[in-house]
N, C-alpha and C positions, 0 to 999 in steps of 0.2 A: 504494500500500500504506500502511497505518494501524498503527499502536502504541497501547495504553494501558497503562497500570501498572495488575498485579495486585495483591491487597492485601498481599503480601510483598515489594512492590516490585520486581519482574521485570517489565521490559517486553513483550508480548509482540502479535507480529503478526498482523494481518486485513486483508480484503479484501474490500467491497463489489462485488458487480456486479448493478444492477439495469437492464434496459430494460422494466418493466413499464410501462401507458401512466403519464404522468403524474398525469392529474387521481384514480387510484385509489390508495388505499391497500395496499399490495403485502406481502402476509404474508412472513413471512420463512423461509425454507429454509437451516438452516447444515447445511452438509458438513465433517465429522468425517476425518482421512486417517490412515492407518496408520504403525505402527509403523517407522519409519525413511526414512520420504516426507515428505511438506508438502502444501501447500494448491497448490503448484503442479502437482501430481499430477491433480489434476480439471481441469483446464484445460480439457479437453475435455467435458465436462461445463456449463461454463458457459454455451454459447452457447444451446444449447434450454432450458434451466431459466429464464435470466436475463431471458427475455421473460415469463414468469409470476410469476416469483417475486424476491423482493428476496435475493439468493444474498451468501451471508454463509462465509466460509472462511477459517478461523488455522490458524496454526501452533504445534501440541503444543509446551508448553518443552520446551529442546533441539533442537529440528528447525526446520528451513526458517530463517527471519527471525527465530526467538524465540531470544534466548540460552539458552546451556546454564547450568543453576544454579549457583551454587558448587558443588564436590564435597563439602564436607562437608556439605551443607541435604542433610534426607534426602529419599525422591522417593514420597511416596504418591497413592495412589489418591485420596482424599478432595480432594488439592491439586490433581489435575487436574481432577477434576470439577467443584472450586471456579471453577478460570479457566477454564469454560467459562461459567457463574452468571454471572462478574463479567463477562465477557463481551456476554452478553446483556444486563444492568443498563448496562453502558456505553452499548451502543445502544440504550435504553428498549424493551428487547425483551422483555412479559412472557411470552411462547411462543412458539414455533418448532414447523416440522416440522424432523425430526433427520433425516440423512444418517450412519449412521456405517459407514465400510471398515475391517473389520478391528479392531484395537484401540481406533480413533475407534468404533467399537462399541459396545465396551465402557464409556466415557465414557457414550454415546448409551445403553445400556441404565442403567446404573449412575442417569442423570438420571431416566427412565420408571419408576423404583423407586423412588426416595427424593424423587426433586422434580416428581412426575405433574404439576402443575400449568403448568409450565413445557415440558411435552413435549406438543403440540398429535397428532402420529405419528410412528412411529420407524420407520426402514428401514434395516435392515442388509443387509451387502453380505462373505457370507467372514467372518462376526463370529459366534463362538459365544458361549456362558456362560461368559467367563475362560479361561484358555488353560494350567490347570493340565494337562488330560492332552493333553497335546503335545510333541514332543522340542526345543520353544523352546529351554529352558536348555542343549541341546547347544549351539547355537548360537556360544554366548558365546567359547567355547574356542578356535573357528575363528576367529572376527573377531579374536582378538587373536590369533593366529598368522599370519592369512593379510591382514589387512584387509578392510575391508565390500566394497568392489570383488571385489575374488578372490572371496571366500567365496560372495557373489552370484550373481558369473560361473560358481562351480560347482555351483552350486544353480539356476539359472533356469529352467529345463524343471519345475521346481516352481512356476513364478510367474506364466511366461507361456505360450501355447501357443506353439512357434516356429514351426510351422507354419502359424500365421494373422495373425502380426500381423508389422508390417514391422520388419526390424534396425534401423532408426533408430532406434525406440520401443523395442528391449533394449537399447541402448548408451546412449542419454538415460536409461532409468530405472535403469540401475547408473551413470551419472554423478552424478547425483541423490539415490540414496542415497546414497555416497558421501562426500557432502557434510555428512553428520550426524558428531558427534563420537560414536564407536566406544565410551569410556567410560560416556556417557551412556545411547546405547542400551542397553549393554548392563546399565546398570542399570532401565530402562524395560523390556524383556521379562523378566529377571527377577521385576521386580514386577507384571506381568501373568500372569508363569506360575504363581506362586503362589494363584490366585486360580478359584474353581469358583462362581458363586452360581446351579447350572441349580437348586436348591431355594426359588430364590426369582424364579420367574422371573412365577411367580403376580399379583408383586405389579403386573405390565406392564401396564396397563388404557388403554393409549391405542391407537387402530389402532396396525398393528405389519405389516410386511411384512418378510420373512426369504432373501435370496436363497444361497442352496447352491452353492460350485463342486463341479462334479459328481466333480471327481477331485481331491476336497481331499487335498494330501500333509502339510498341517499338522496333528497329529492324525488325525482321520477325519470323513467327511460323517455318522455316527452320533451324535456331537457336539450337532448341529443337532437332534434329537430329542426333548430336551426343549422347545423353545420349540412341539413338536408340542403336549405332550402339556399343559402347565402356559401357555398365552399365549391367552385367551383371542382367540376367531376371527382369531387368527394367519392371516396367506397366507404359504405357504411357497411360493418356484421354485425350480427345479434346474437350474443350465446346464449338463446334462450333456457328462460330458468334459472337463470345465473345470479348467484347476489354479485356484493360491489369487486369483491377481491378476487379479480377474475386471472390477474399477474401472479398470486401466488398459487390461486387453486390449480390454474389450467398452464403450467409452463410451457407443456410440448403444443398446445393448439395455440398458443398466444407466438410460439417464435413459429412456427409452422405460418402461418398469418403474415408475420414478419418476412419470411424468408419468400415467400410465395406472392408478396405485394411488393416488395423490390426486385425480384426477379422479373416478374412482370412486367416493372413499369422503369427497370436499368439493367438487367441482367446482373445475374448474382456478381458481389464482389465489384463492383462497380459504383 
């Protein structure tokens, strides 16, 4: 694992994994993780991508590796999107294909909008337009009641299906959460939930792939409807029945998705 200082002086962690062959030049693929996860969340993920592509994966300040800021630096939009920028500039990386789950999303549209040049296709994963109409900000009140664990543990049948994926994988990903400072979260989905931009979703002009859990309890799969109507030749799928945490439950159909909408629309490795 690697660190580089953002330009507010926050150090902030990534991780390379490439086996593309050597003698090729290996595009770079970064993956975006959700709201109160890390980059260790994809792990599974890594093995089929990381033979195509030069697979590139940080961690959101505050989460995983990356320190949580002072509390009193305030925590916007604009600053994360930044050390994603600095990010890519650190590894002389003038475009990527984006990966973003969820609120790495949001980062991942937020770039496709304002920094087109730097966003080669975007593919979201359970990632609408901002996360304004959503009961997020309930959220807040229980984690500091109950802690991220509890609160988790009584909410997961909203994250995972239990019925398909193994109990190791719902006790490792409520340990995992866990592990993030409850403060900070909770000022990171506040600042997400304030935030609607499906009126500018226009401005998306790079391929763009959209995946839907089919039984999103975050909000609603209605949500998803503008990136129909406003994202030019958008591919939208739906895993129907799906709750929200469709990156951890579904790794092989989510890089399957992946591997099979850039192949398509650059040819693998490209």
């Amino acid at each position: 694992m690697d660190s580089f200082s953002a330009s507010d002086g926050l150090r902030l962690a990534y991780r390379i994994d490439d086996f593309t062959d050597p003698w090729k030049e290996a595009p770079v693929l970064l993956l975006l993780h959700a709201a109160m996860g890390s980059m260790r969340r994809y792990y599974a993920w890594v093995p089929p991508l990381s033979r195509h592509y030069r697979v590139v994966r940080m961690d959101l300040r505050g989460h995983g590796n990356s320190p949580v800021p002072p509390p009193e630096r305030e925590l916007t939009l604009d600053r994360l999107v930044r050390d994603v920028i600095e990010l890519m500039d650190h590894l002389g990386c003038p475009s990527a294909h984006i990966v973003g789950n969820s609120a790495g999303g949001y980062l991942g549209q937020q770039l496709a909008m304002n920094h087109g040049g730097r966003v080669r296709s975007l593919m979201l994963f359970g990632s609408t337009p901002g996360l304004k109409h959503s009961q997020a900000p309930s959220w807040i009140p229980q984690i500091q009641a109950k802690g991220m664990r509890a609160f988790l543990a009584e909410t997961i049948a909203e994250r995972l299906p239990l019925d398909q994926v193994d109990p190791g994988l719902v006790e490792w990903f409520l340990d995992e959460a866990a592990k993030n400072d409850p403060a900070c979260i909770g000022k990171f989905v506040l600042l997400m939930a304030s935030y609607d931009w499906s009126d500018q979703l226009h401005r998306i002009n790079c391929p763009t792939l959209v995946v839907v859990p089919g039984a999103e309890p975050i909000g609603s799969t209605a949500n998803y409807e503008p990136f129909r109507r406003h994202v030019k030749g958008v591919e939208m799928r739906v895993y129907e029945g799906a709750p929200h945490n469709i990156c951890d439950a579904f790794p092989d159909r989510c890089t399957g998705d992946v591997l099979d909408f850039l192949s398509r629309r650059f040819g693998l490795g490209v």
